[in-house]
Structures are given as C-alpha cells and as structure tokens.
C-alpha positions in Angstrom: 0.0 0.0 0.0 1.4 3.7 -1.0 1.9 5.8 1.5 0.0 9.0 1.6 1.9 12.3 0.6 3.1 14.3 3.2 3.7 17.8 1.4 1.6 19.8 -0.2 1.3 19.8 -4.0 0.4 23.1 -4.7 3.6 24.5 -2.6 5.4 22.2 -4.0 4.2 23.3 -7.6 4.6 27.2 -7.1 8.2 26.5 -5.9 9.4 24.4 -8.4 7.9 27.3 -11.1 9.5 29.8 -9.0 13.1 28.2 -9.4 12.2 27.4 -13.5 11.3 31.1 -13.7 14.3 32.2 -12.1 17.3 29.7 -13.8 15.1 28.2 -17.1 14.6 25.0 -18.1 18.3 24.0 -18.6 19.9 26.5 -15.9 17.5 24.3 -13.3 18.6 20.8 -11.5 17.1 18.2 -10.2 19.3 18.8 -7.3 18.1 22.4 -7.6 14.4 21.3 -7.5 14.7 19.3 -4.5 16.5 22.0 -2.7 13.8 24.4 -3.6 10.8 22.3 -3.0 12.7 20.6 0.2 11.8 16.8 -1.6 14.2 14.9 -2.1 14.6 13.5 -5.2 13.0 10.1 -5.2 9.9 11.7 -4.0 9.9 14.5 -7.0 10.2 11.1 -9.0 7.6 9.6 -7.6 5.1 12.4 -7.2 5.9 14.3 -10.7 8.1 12.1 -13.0 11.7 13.5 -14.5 12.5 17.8 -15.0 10.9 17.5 -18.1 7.8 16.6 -16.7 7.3 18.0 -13.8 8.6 21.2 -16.0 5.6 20.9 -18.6 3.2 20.5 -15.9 4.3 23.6 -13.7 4.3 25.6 -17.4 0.6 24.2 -18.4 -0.4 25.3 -14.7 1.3 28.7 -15.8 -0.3 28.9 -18.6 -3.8 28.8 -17.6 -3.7 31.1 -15.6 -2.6 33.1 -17.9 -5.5 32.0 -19.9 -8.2 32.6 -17.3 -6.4 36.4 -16.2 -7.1 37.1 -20.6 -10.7 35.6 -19.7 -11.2 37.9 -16.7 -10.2 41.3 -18.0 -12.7 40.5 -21.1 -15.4 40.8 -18.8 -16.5 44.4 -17.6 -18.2 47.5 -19.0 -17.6 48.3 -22.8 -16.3 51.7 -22.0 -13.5 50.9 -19.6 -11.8 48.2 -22.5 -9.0 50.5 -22.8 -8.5 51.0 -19.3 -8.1 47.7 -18.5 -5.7 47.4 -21.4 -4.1 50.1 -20.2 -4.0 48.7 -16.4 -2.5 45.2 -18.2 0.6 47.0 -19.5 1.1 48.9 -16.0 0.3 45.2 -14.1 3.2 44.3 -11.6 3.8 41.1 -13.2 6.0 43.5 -15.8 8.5 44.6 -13.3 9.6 41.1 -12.0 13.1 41.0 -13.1 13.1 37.2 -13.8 10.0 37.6 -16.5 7.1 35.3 -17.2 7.2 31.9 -17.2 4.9 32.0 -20.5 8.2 34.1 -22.0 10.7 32.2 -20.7 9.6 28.8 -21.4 9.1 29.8 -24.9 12.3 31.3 -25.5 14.5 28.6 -24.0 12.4 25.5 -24.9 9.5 25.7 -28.2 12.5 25.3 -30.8 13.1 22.2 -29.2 9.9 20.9 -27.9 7.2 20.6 -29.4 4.3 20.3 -26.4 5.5 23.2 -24.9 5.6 24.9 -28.8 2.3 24.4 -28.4 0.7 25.3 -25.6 2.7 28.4 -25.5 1.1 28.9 -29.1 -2.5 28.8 -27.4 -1.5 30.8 -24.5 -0.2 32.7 -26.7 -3.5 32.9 -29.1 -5.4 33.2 -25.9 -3.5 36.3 -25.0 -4.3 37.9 -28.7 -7.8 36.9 -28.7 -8.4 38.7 -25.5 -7.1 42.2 -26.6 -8.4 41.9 -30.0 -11.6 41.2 -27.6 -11.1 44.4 -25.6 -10.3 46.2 -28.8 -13.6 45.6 -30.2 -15.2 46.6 -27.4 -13.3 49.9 -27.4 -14.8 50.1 -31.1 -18.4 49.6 -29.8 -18.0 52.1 -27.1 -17.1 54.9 -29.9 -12.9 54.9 -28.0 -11.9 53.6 -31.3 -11.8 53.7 -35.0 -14.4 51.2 -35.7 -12.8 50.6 -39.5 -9.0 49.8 -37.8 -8.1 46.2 -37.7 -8.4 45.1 -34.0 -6.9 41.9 -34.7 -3.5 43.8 -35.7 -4.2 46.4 -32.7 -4.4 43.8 -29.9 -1.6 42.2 -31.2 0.3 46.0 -31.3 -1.2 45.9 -27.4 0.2 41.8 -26.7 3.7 42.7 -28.3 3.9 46.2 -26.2 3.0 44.1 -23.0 5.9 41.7 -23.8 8.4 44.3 -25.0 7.5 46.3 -21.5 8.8 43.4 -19.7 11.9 42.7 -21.5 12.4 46.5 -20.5 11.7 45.7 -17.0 14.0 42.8 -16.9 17.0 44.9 -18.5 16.1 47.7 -15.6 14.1 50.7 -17.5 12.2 52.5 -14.5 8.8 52.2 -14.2 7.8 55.6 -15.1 9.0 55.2 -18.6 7.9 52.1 -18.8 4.4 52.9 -18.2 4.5 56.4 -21.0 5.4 53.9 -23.3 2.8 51.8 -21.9 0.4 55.1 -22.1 1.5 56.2 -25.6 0.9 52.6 -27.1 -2.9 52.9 -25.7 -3.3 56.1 -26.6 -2.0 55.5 -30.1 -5.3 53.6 -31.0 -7.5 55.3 -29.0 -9.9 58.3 -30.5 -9.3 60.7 -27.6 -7.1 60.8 -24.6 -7.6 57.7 -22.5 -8.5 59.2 -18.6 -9.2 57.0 -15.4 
C-alpha cells in the first residue's frame, strides 16, 4: 500500500515554477528542484516524474492562468476596455526582473519541444484573442476607430506588454515604462484615455 503524501502539491508546484522562472529549463537541476521544494529527489520522481515533466506540468499550470487572467479582464463595461488594457501594460507582473514563465519557457524550450511549442502557441493565441476582444469593445464604445483592424491592434497591445517586460528585466524604470505603456494605448485610441 502507497503511502499518503506528506507535502503539499500546490507549494510544492509554485516553488518548483519559481526556481524554473528564475534559472530556465536548462539552468535548473534536479538537485536544484529538490532544494527548492525541500523533496528529495525520489519523492519528486515519484510524485511528478523527470524535470521535463514536472517542467511541462508547472508551465501548463502557468499557462492557464494566464489563460483565465485574458478571460477575466474581457469581462466588464464596454467603455472601460481601454482601461483595462491600459491597467495590463502597468500590471506588476511587468517589473519582475526574472519575467514570465509564458516568456521564458518559450524562448529557452518551443525550438526544441514541441508540447511546450504548443501550448505556448494557445497561451499565446489566448493572449491575442483577448485584446483583439477588448479592442472591439473599445470600437463599440465609440474609444476607437471602428474601421482599424483590431486583430492587428491587440496584437500591437500583446507585443507592447511583452516588449514592456523585457524593458523591465533589463532595468528601464517604471515611469517610462508605463508612457510607453500610455503612448501605445493612446496611439489607438480616438481621444485621450483618462481613469
């Protein structure tokens, strides 16, 4: 008969993200893993399989809820779209130096594996669909051209939120960060954006 676990899996879970996010994939060891979640390495085994997956499952877990953070800021009143844009490309998650896992994972990994290829290309698809979401209903609140392509300007919105963090990682100060931030909302908006 198994024994039952005596750790918890979630803490376990966010830790072992916690150290991926911090040293990649490749910059992670097992030994590094254990140390971090405080398992030793037989029970990492045993409870999540090799790095690689224990890896793919802490990067799914990332990714949705990524996925269900796009699915929330969807939902609210027509004419505050752009200001939850807006909010998105100020959101804290920016200045962590180490980045997203979403980011990261895709950088280091989707040339050379192809699950995490592809859920990164959901999350990923996720991410556009949202903003192209909140873009239309920027259109529908009269805040935007209603003839501009909001497929290509929630993508301009997706690839300003990833180019903010890469800022944030390489140590551009908030304040600049978030007129760029500003400037890139305010580029597709009819009027002045105000909170």
């Amino acid at each position: 008969m198994a024994r039952p676990r005596k750790f918890d899996e979630g803490d376990v879970l966010d830790a072992a993200r916690q150290r991926f996010t911090e040293t990649g994939y490749h910059g992670t060891s097992v030994d590094d893993l254990s140390h971090a979640t405080g398992l030793s390495k037989g029970s990492l085994y045993g409870a999540f399989g090799d790095k690689h997956a224990l890896f793919q499952r802490v990067f799914d877990d990332y990714c949705d809820g990524s996925d269900a953070m796009a699915a929330a800021r969807v939902d609210g009143p027509e004419d505050e779209a752009l200001l939850r844009l807006r909010a998105w490309l100020h959101s804290p998650e920016i200045t962590d130096r180490f980045g997203c896992l979403l980011s990261k994972g895709t950088a280091e990994l989707a040339s050379e594996d192809a699950a995490i290829a592809a859920r990164s290309l959901a999350a990923y698809c996720t991410l556009l669909d949202s903003c192209q979401q909140l873009v239309e209903q920027a259109q529908r609140a009269g805040l935007v051209d209603p003839e501009a392509d909001a497929s290509a300007l929630g993508g301009l919105v997706l690839t300003t939120h990833r180019g903010l963090e890469a800022l944030a990682k390489a140590g551009v100060d908030p304040a600049t960060r978030n007129r760029i931030a500003d400037a890139a909302i305010g580029s597709i908006a009819l009027s002045p954006v105000r909170s």
